[in-house]
C-alpha positions in Angstrom: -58.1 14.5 -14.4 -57.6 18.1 -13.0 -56.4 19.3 -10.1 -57.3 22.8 -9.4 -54.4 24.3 -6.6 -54.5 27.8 -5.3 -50.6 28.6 -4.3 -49.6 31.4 -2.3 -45.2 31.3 -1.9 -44.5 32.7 1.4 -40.9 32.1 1.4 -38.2 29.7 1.5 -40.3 26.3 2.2 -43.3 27.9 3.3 -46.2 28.2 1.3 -50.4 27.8 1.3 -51.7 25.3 -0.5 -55.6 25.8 -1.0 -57.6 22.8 -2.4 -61.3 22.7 -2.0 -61.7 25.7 0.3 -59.1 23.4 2.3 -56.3 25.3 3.3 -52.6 23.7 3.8 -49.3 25.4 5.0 -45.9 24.3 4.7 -42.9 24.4 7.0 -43.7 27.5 8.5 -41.0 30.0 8.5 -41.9 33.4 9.3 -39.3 35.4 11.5 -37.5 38.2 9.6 -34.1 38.3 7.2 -31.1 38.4 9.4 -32.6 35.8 12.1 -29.2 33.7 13.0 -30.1 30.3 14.6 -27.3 28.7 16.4 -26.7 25.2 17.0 -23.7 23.1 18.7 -22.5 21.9 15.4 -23.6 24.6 12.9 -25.2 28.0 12.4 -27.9 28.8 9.8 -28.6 31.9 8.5 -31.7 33.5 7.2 -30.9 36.4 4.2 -34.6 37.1 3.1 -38.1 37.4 5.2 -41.5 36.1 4.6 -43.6 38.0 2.3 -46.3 37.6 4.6 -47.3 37.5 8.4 -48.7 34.9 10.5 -51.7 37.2 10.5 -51.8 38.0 6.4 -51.5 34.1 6.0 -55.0 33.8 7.3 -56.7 30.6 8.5 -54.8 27.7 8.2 -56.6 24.3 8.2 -53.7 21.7 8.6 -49.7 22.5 8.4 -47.4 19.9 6.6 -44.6 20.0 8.6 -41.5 18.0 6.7 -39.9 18.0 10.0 -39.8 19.9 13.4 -35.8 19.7 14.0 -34.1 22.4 11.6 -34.5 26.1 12.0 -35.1 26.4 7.9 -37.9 24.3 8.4 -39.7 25.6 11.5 -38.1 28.9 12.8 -39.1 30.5 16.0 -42.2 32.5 14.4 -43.1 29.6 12.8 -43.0 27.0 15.6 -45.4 30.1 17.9 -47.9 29.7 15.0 -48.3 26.0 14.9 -51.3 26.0 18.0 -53.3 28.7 15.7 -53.6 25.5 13.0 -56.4 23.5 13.0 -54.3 20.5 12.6 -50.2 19.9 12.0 -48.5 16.7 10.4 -45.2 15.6 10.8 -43.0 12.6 10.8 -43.8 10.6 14.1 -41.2 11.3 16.6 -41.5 15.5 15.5 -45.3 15.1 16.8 -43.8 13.3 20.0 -41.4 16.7 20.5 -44.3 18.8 19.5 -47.3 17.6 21.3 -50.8 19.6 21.2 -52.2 19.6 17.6 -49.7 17.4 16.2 -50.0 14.1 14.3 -47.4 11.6 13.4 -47.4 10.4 9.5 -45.3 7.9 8.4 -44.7 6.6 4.8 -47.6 5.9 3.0 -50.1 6.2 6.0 -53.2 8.3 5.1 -55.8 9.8 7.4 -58.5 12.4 6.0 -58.3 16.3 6.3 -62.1 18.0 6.5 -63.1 21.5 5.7 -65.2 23.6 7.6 -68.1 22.9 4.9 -67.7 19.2 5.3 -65.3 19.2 2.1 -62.6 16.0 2.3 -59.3 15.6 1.4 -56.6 12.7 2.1 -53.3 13.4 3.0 -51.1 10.9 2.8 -47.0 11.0 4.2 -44.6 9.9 1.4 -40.9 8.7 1.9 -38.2 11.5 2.3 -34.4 11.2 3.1 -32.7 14.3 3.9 -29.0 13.9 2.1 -27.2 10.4 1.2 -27.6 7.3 2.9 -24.9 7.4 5.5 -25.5 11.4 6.5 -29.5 11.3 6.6 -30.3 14.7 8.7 -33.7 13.3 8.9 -36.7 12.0 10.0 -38.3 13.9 7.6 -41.8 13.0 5.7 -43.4 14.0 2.0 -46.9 14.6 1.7 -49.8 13.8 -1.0 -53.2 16.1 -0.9 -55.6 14.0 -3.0 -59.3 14.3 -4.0 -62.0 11.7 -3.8 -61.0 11.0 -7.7 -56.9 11.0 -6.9 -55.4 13.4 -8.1 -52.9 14.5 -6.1 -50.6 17.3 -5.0 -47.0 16.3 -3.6 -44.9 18.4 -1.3 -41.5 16.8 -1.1 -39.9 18.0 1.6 -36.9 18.1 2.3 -35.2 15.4 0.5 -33.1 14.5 -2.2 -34.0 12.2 -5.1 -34.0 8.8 -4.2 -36.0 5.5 -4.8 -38.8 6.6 -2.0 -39.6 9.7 -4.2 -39.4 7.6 -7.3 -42.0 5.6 -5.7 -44.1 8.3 -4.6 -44.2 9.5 -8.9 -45.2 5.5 -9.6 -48.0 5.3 -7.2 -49.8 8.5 -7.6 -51.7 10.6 -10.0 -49.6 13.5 -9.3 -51.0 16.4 -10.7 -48.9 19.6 -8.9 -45.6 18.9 -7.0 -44.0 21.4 -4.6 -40.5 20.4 -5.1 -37.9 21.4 -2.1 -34.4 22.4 -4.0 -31.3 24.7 -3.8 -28.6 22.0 -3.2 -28.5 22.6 0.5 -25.1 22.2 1.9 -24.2 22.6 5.6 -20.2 22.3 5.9 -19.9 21.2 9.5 -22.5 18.0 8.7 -20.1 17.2 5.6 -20.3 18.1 1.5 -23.2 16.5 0.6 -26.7 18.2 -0.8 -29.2 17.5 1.6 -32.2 18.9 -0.4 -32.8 18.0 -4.3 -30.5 19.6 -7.3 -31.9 21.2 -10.1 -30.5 18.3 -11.9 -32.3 16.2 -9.8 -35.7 18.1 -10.0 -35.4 17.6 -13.5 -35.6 13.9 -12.5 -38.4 14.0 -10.6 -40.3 16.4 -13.2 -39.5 14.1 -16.1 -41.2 11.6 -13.5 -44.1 13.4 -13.2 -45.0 14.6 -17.0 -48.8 15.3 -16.1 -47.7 17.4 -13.1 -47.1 21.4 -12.5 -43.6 22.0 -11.0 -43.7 24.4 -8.5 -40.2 25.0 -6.9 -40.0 25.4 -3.4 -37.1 26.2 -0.4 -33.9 27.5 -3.2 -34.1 30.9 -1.8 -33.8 33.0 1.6 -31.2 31.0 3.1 -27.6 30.8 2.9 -27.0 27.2 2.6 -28.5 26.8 -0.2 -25.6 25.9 -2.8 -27.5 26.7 -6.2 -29.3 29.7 -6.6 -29.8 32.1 -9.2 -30.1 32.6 -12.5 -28.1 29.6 -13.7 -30.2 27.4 -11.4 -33.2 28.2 -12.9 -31.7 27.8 -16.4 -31.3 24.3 -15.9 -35.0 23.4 -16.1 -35.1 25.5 -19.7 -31.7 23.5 -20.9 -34.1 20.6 -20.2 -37.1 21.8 -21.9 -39.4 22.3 -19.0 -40.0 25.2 -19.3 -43.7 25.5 -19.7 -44.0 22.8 -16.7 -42.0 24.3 -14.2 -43.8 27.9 -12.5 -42.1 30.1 -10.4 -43.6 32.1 -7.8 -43.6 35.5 -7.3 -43.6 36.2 -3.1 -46.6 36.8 -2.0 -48.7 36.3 -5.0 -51.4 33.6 -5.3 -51.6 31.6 -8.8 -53.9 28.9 -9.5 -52.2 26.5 -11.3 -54.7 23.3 -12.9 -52.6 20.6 -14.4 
């Protein structure tokens, strides 16, 4: 059962998601390299810009938001652009903060996304938890786009790899997944990873045999703690090569799993 996914990488976690003429954007980051974002507790730091505009991104039907609360996630050009969507998702108490166009999703609640030529998608929030059990930085959600027949596409989110996104690769046909990685690592919230290894996304691609890897959120930021050439490596050592796609900025590639 195909999937047929249009994928434009914007940067860091931010990327459009076309499915049926339907048009998806996630965590929209969009100010330039050099932004600093200052916080009581820590300072994040962004090394690379978007390599597109608000404007170039075009028409955006619904935003998956993972969550509102971290600048990596929704910076200040990106929160500006959230009234121009037709509709933005987002863990319940981030659509409290956010108000307007928002919409609360938790775990495994699905409501239906329509097109402007009456085309239908659902969407459906999947479990996420951002870093180990006793340093969660969430709420955060996961999302699945699926078709009338099921086949789905899964944005993780921010997370790491847990049961919930174990259960999300046992209940769902999925056919591309938009994995968030790079080991993020803030030092002033403790050591931990709060986003997914590579050794972990080779988990959840070993999960998901059927489905297109598309990483997601490893680059632009200098949190992340594994980047680079010897990051990517990891998913050849473990022969995925030819499931795992890496996007070049900027460029759309349909990808049909």
């Amino acid at each position: 059962m195909a999937l047929n996914v249009l994928a434009t990488y914007i940067g860091g976690p931010t990327a459009i998601i076309e499915i049926d003429g339907i048009r998806f954007l996630t965590d929209p980051t969009f100010d330039p390299a050099g932004s600093v974002y200052e916080t009581p507790v820590y300072t994040l730091r962004k090394s690379t810009g978007p390599a597109l505009s608000v404007d170039e991104a075009g028409n955006i039907d619904a935003v998956l938001l993972s969550h509102d609360h971290h600048f990596d996630n929704l910076d200040r050009a990106g929160r500006a652009m959230l009234p121009r969507a037709g509709r933005v998702f987002v863990p319940p108490v981030g659509a409290e903060r956010l108000g307007s166009n928002a919409t609360g999703l938790s775990p495994w609640e699905t409501v239906t996304v329509s097109g402007a030529a009456g085309q239908r998608l659902s969407l459906t929030g999947t479990p996420a938890r951002h870093g180990p059990v006793d340093g969660d930085r969430g709420p955060v959600t996961g999302f699945l786009i699926s078709d009338e027949r099921g086949a789905a596409a899964y944005v993780s989110g921010d997370t790491v790899w847990y049961e919930g996104v174990a259960e999300v690769t046992r209940r769902a046909d999925v056919r591309v997944a938009f994995l968030f990685l790079g080991a993020a690592r803030v030092r002033e919230v403790g050591p931990a990873h709060l986003t997914m290894t590579a050794d972990e996304g080779v988990l959840a691609a070993r999960a998901m045999p059927n489905a297109a890897i598309v990483p997601l959120h490893y680059e632009g930021w200098q949190h992340f703690s594994e980047v680079g050439a010897a990051f990517k490596q990891v998913f050849t050592d473990a022969g995925l090569r030819g499931q795992v796609h890496w996007l070049a900025p900027g460029r759309s590639v349909s990808l049909t799993a």
